[in-house]
C-alpha positions as CSV (number, residue, x, y, z in Angstrom):
1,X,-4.5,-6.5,38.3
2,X,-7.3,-7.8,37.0
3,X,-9.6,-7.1,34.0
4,X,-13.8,-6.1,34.8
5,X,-16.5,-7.0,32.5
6,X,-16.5,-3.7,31.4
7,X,-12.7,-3.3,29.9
8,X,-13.0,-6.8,28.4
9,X,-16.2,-5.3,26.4
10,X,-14.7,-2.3,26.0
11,X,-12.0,-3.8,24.3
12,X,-13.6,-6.4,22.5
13,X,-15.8,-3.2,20.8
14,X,-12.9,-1.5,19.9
15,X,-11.4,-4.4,18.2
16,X,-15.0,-4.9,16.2
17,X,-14.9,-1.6,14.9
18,X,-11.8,-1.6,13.7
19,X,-12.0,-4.7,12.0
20,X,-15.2,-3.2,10.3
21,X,-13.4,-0.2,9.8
22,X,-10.6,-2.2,7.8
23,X,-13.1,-3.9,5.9
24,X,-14.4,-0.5,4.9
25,X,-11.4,0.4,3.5
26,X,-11.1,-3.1,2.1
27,X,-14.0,-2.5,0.2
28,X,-13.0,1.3,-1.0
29,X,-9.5,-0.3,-2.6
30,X,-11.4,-3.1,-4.2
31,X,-14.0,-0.6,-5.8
32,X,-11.2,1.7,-7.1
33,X,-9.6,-1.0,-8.7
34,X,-12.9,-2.0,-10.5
35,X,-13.6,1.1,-11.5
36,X,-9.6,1.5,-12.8
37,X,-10.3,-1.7,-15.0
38,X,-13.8,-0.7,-16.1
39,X,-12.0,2.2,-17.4
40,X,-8.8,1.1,-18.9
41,X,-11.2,-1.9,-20.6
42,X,-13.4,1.1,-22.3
43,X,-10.7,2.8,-23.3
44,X,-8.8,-0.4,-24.7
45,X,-12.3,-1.4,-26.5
46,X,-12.5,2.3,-28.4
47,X,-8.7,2.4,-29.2
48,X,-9.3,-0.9,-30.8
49,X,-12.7,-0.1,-32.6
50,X,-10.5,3.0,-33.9
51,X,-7.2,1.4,-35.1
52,X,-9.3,-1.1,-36.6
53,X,-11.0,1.2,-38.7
54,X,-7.6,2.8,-39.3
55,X,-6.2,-0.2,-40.4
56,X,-9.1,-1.0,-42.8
57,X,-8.5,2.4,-45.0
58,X,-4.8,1.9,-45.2
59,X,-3.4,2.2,-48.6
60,X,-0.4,1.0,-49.0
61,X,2.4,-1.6,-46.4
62,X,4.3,1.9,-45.9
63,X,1.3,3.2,-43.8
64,X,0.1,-0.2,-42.6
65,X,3.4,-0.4,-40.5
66,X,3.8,3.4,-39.8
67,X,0.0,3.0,-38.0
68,X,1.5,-0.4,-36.1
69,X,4.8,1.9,-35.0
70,X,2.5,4.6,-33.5
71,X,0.8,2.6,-31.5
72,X,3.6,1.4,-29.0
73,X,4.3,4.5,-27.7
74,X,0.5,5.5,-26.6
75,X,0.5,1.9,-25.4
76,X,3.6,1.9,-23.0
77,X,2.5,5.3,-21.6
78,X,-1.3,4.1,-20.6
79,X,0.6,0.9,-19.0
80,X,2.4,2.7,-17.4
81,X,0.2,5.3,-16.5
82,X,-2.4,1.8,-15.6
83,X,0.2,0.8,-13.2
84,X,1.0,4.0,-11.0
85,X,-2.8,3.8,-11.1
86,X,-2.9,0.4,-9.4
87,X,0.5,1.4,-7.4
88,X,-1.7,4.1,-6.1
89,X,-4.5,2.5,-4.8
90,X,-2.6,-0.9,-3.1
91,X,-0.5,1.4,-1.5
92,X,-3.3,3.5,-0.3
93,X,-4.9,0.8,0.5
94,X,-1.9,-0.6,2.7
95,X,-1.3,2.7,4.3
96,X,-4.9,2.5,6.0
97,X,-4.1,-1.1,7.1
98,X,-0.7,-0.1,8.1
99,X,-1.8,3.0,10.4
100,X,-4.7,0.6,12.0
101,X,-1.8,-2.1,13.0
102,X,0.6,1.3,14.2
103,X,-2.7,2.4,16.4
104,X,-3.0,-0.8,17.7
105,X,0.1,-1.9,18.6
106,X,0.8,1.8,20.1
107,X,-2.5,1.2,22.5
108,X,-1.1,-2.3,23.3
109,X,2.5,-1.3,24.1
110,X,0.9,1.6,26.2
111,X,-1.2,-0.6,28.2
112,X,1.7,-3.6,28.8
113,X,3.4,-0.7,29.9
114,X,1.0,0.3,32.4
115,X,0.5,-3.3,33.4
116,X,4.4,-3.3,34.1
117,X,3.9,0.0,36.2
118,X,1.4,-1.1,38.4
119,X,2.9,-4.8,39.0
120,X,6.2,-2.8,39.6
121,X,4.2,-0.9,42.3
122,X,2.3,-3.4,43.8
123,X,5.9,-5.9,43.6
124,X,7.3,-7.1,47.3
125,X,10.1,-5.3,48.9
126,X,13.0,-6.7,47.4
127,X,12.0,-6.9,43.7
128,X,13.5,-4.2,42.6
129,X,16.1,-5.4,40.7
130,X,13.6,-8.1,38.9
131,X,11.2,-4.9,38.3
132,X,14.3,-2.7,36.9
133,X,14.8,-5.9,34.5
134,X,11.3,-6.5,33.4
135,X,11.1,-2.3,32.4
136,X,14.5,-3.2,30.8
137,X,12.8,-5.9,28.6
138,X,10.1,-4.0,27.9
139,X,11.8,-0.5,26.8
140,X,13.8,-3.1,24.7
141,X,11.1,-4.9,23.1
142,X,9.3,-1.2,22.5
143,X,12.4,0.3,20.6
144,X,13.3,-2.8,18.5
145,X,9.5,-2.6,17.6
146,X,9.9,1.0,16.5
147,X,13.5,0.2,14.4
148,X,11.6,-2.7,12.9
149,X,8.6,-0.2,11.6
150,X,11.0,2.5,10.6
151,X,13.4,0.0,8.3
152,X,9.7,-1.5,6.8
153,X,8.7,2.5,6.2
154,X,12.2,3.2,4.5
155,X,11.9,-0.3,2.6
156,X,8.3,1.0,1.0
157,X,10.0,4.5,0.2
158,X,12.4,2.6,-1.9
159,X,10.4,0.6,-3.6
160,X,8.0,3.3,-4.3
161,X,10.9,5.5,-5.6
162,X,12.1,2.0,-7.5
163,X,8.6,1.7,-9.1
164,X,8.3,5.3,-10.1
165,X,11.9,5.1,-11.9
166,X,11.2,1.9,-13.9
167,X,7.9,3.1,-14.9
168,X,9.4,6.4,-16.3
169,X,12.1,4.6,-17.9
170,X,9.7,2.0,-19.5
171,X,7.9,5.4,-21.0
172,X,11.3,6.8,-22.0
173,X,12.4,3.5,-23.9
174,X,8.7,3.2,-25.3
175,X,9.4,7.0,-26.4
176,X,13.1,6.5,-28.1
177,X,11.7,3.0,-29.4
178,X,8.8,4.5,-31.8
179,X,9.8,5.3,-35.2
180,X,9.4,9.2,-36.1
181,X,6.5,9.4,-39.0
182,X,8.1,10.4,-42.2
């Protein structure tokens, strides 16, 4: 079997666009996570400007230190809350790339199969047994490819679940941590 003109365009299109398509979404997670720090650096910039002007109409080292203590739990919770923000878009950004490569891959395993089919029928009498082998391979290849993206899936549960505990803990402690105001 032998490729035309046509498929090799064909194919060579369909690889462009998808690499333009990726870059798209390239772009999108890159922007997000501009506009995240744009944002978090406002925010940082006011809360300063404002404890600043808290700190210069404190009366007494009492107050001075209650206004430091209340500060570290706000501060934990926007970290934390900054990094299920960034969390959010890598992954996001991963699962577009990730479903791309799937797609991909699926159209390639379909069309090696097919390639395997039509060698298998056009194979000498004979051959069956090296044709029953090469399906063997390939069925083999195909599911070890599929265990493979199923343990990476589960892996990126768990560390999602992983990343969601420790950031809620890292609140918690920030919570138990701050002094109660008098």
């Amino acid at each position: 079997m032998s490729l035309t003109t046509e498929q090799i365009l064909a194919a060579h299109k369909a690889n462009i666009e998808t690499l333009f398509g990726l870059t798209s979404k390239a772009f999108e997670g890159v922007e997000k996570l501009v506009e995240l720090n744009v944002t978090a650096s406002r925010a940082a910039l006011n809360e300063a400007a404002s404890h600043t002007q808290a700190v210069l109409s404190v009366k007494d080292v009492q107050e001075l230190m209650a206004l430091q203590a209340g500060m570290l739990q706000p501060l934990a919770e926007k970290t934390a809350s900054y990094s299920r923000h960034l969390y959010d878009i890598a992954s996001g950004t991963s699962g577009e790339f990730t479903k791309a490569v799937e797609a991909k891959a699926g159209e390639a395993q379909k069309n090696f199969a097919n390639l395997v089919d039509t060698a298998a029928k056009n194979a000498p009498a004979g051959s069956e047994t090296a044709v029953a082998v090469m399906k063997s391979a390939v069925s083999a290849a195909n599911n070890a490819f599929e265990s493979v993206q199923k343990a990476v899936k589960q892996a990126t549960d768990a560390a999602e679940a992983n990343f969601n505990a420790v950031a809620a803990s890292a609140a918690d402690a920030a919570k138990t941590a701050t002094p109660r105001k008098r």
